[in-house]
N, C-alpha and C positions, 0 to 999 in steps of 0.2 A: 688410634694413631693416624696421623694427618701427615702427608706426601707434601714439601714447599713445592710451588709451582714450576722451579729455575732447579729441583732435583734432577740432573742429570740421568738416574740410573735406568735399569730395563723396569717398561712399566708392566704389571701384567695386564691381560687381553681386559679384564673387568674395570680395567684404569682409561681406556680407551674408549671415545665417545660412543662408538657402536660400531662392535669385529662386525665386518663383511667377508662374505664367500663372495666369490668373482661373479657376478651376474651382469648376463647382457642387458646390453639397453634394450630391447625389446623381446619379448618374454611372454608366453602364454600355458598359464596353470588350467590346465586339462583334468580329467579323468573325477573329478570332487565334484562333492554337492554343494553349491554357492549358497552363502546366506547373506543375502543382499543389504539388512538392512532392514525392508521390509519384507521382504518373505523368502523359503526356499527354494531353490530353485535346480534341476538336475538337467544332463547333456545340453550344457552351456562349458564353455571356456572364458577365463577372464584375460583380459589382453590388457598386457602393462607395456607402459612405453616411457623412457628418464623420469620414474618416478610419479606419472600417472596411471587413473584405469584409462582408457582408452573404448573399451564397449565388453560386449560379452556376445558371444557368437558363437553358432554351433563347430564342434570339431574342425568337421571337412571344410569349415570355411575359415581357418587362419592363415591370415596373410602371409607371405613368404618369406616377411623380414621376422618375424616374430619366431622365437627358437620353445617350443613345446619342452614344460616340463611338467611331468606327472605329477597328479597327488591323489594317485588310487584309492577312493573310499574315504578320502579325508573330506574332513568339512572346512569349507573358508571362510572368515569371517573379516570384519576389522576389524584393528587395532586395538585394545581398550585403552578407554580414555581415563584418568583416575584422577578425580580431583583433591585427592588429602594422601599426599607420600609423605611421611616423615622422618623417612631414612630406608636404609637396606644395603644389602651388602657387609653388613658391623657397620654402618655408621648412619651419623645421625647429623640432620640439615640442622646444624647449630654455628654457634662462634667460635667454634676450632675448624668448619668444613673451612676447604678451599677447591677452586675451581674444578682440580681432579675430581676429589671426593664425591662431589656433585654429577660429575660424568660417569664416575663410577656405579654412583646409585641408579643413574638412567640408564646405564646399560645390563646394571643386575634386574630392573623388571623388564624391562626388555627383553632379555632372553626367555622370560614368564608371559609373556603377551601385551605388556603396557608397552605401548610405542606412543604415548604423548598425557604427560600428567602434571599438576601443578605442584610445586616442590611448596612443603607444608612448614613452615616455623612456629611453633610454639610459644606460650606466653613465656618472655625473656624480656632482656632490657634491651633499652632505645639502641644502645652501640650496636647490639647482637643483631637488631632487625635491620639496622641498614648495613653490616657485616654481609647478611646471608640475601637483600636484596640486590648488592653488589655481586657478591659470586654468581647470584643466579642471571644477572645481565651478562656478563663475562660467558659465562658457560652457553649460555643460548644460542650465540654466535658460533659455536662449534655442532651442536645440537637443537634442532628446533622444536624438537617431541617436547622440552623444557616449554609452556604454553604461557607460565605464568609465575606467580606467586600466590600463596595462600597464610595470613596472616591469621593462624588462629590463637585468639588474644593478642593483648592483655588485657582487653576490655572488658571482662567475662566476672561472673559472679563469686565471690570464692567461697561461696556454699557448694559452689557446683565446680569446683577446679580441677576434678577426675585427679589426673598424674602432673599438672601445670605446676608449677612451682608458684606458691602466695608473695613470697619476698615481689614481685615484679608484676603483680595482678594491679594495673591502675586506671583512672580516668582516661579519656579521649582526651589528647588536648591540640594546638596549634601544630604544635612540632611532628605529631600522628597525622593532621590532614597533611602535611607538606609531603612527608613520606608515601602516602597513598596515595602517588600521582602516576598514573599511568607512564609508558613510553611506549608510542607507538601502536603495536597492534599485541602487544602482551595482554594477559588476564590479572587485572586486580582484585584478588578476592580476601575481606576480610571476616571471623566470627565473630561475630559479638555477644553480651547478652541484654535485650532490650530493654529490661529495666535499670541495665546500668548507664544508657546515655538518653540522648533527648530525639524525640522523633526528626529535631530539626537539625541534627547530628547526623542523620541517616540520613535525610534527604542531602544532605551536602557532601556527604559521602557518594551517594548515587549521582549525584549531580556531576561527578566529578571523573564517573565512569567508575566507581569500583561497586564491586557481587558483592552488595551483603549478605551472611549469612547470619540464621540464630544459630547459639548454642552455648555450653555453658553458664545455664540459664534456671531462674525460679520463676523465670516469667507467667502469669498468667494468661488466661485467652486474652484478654482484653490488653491486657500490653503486648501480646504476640500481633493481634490483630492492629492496634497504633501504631507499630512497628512494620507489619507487612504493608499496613496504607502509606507509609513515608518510603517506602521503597524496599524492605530487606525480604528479598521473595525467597528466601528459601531456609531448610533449616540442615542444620549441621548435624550427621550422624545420629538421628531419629533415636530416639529411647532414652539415651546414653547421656550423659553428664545433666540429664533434665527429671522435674519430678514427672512419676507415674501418672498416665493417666486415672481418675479419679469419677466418682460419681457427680458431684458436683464441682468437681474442679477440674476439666480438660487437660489444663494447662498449655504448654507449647508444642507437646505431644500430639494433641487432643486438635488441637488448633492447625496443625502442618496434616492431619487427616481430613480432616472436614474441609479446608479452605483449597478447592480445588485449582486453583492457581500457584499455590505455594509448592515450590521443590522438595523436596524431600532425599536428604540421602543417607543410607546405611550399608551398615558395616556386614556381611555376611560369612563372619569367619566362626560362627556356631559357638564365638566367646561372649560376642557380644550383646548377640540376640538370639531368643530360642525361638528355634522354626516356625514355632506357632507366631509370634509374633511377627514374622517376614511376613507371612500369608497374609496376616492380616493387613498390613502395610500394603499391601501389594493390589490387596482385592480392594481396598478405599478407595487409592488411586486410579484403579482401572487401568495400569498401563500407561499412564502420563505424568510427570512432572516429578517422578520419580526416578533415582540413578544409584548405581554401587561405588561405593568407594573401600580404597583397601587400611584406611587408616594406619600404613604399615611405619611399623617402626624399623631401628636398626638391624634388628636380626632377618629383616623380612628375605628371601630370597636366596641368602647366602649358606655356601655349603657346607659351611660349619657354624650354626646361630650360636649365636655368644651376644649375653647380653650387654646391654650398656649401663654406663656408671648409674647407682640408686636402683636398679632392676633386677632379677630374676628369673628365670622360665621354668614353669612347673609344668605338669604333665598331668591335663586332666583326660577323663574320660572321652571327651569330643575334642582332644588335642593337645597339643602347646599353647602354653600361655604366657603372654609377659608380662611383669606384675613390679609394682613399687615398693618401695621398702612398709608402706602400711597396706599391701594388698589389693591397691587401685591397678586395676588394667592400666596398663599405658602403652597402648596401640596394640598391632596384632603383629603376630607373627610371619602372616602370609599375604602373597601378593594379589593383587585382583585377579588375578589369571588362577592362580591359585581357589579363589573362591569361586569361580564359575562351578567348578562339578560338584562343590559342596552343595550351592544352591540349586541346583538341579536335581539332584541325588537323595539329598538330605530335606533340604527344604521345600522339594516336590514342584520346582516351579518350572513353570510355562519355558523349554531350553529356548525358542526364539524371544520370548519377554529376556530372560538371561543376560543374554547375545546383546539384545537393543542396551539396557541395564548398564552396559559395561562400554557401550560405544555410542551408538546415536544418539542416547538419552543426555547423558553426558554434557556429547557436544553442542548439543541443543541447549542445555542450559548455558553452556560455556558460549555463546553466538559460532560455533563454528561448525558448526550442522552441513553449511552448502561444500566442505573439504575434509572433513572429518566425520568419519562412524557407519558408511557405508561403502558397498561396494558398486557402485554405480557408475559411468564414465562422465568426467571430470574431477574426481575425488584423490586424495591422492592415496598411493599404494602401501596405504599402511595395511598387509594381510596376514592372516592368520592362520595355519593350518592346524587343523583340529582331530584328535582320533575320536570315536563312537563313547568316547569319556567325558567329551569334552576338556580334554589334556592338550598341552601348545605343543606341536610336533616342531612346527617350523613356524620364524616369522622373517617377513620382509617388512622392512622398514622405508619408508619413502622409495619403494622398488629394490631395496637394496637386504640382500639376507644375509641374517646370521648365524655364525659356525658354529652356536653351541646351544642346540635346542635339541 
């Protein structure tokens, strides 16, 4: 159920771009172990000032203006950054969201650690894409954590459509490039699958400023690789709606390992992928050009999941699952923030790789590296407060915290 925008009534707090606690303009989180970004860091304080870091200095030397507030044994981190949301809260970035809805969903992973992520639409028809491109211009203006768009499909294989709906799976055409036109300093990102358009389709896609990504794909190495030389540097949710890597046939899997320039991002909610195969992911890349996304759908976050129409949640052994009427995953249940301690915990990995994973790396791919994903001064104060679980205690938002973490 969708809120009209000119609804009068009380909203609740999860309707509101992002509840803030009263926090001064100038503000220093003491007593925590900082993780910068690039490394750990102990008996430092971060000094935030209208939504900047400002430096990081020992205790006894914070400035006067700055009002000390504790975060005993907590870990800090930023923001995460998440590039594939496809709803939360009960809803879902489709052609019934409206503006609310959307602000809603940003502020249900937000109070889980995502403080800046590209809102995800699905393959749909042409109205729906400029419907939910519309809301999300609209909505950005009240919230800027909203980064972007992320267009996954319709361009995509329908051998490989996971939970996408076939009726709406079609060719690239004219009226697709006019739509994937930047504004401004937003993220255009589309998925695609490379063997369904032309290398010179993606160059004019990138030309034009928009992320290609693969996925949803039978592609093999050598159209994965035609594909990444025309510009689509990365791949979408690794493993998953793609075939198995193979002895003689890598494929696009195969391909986003070995080609050490190519992105890579997955899913870590223990539905997606089994631990073993995270590791392996993880040790390819060395730590570079890799990133976490929470693929979350509508139940993601909210406090009573309840699935969406055509879906179900089952209960397996490593969790909740959402699932389609023929048994296809169709996203995850949980938020990025939500899968950090999985992956630490479960998937045994490196908590600083983690941390970068879900912020720097991110934003790195996304160009926004030099204001996003680190705690450094000049960055802004998207932070994180963390307990020894790696669980979100507290987040501040662009310096600003909120009341229900």
């Amino acid at each position: 159920m969708h809120e009209d925008e000119n609804d009068s009534s009380p909203k609740t707090n999860r309707e509101q771009p992002f509840v803030q606690a009263m926090t001064p303009p100038s503000f220093a989180l003491t007593e925590a172990i900082i993780f910068t970004g690039e490394a750990f860091v102990e008996g430092q304080t971060l000094l935030i000032q209208e939504g900047k870091i400002i430096d990081l200095c020992q205790t006894h030397a914070i400035p006067d203006a700055f009002i000390p507030i504790a975060c005993a044994g907590q870990i800090l981190t930023a923001g995460y950054v998440d590039c594939q949301v496809n709803g939360g809260d009960n809803r879902m970035i489709d052609s019934a969201m409206d503006n609310q809805g959307l602000l809603a969903i940003a502020a249900c992973h937000a109070q889980k650690g995502t403080t800046s992520f590209l809102p995800t639409c699905i393959t749909t028809s042409p109205a729906a894409m400029k419907h939910v491109l519309e809301v999300y211009r609209h909505a950005r203006r009240l919230d800027a954590g909203l980064l972007g768009i992320h267009f996954e499909g319709p361009h995509i294989n329908v051998e490989k459509k996971g939970a996408h709906p076939a009726e709406h799976i079609r060719p690239l055409s004219e009226e697709d490039f006019d739509l994937y036109q930047k504004q401004g300093d937003e993220v255009m990102r589309v998925t695609l699958a490379p063997e369904c358009v032309t290398p010179k389709d993606i160059e004019k896609l990138t030309a034009q400023g928009v992320l290609v990504s693969m996925g949803h794909s039978m592609a093999n190495a050598a159209q994965a690789k035609a594909a990444f030389d025309s510009g689509a540097h990365s791949v979408t949710h690794w493993m998953n709606t793609m075939p198995p890597i193979t002895a003689r046939d890598p494929g696009l899997s195969g391909f986003a390992l070995d080609e050490k320039n190519c992105w890579l991002s997955f899913i870590c909610d223990l539905q997606h992928l089994d631990p073993i195969m995270v590791r392996l992911a993880v040790k390819a890349k060395e730590g570079k050009n890799i990133f976490m996304v929470s693929d979350a759908s509508s139940p993601a976050g909210a406090d009573e999941p309840k699935p969406c129409t055509g879906t179900s949640i089952n209960v397996t052994p490593q969790g909740l699952r959402c699932v389609n009427e023929q048994g296809t995953l169709a996203g995850s249940l949980l938020t990025l923030g939500q899968t950090v301690p999985l992956a630490i915990a479960k998937a045994r990995l490196d908590p600083a790789l983690v941390l970068r994973m879900c912020s720097t790396l991110p934003a790195q791919y996304l160009g926004l590296d030099h204001i996003l994903g680190k705690l450094l001064p000049g960055y802004q104060a998207d932070v994180l407060a963390l307990d020894h679980s790696f669980t979100v205690q507290k987040v501040w938002k662009s310096g600003m915290r909120s009341v229900e973490c």
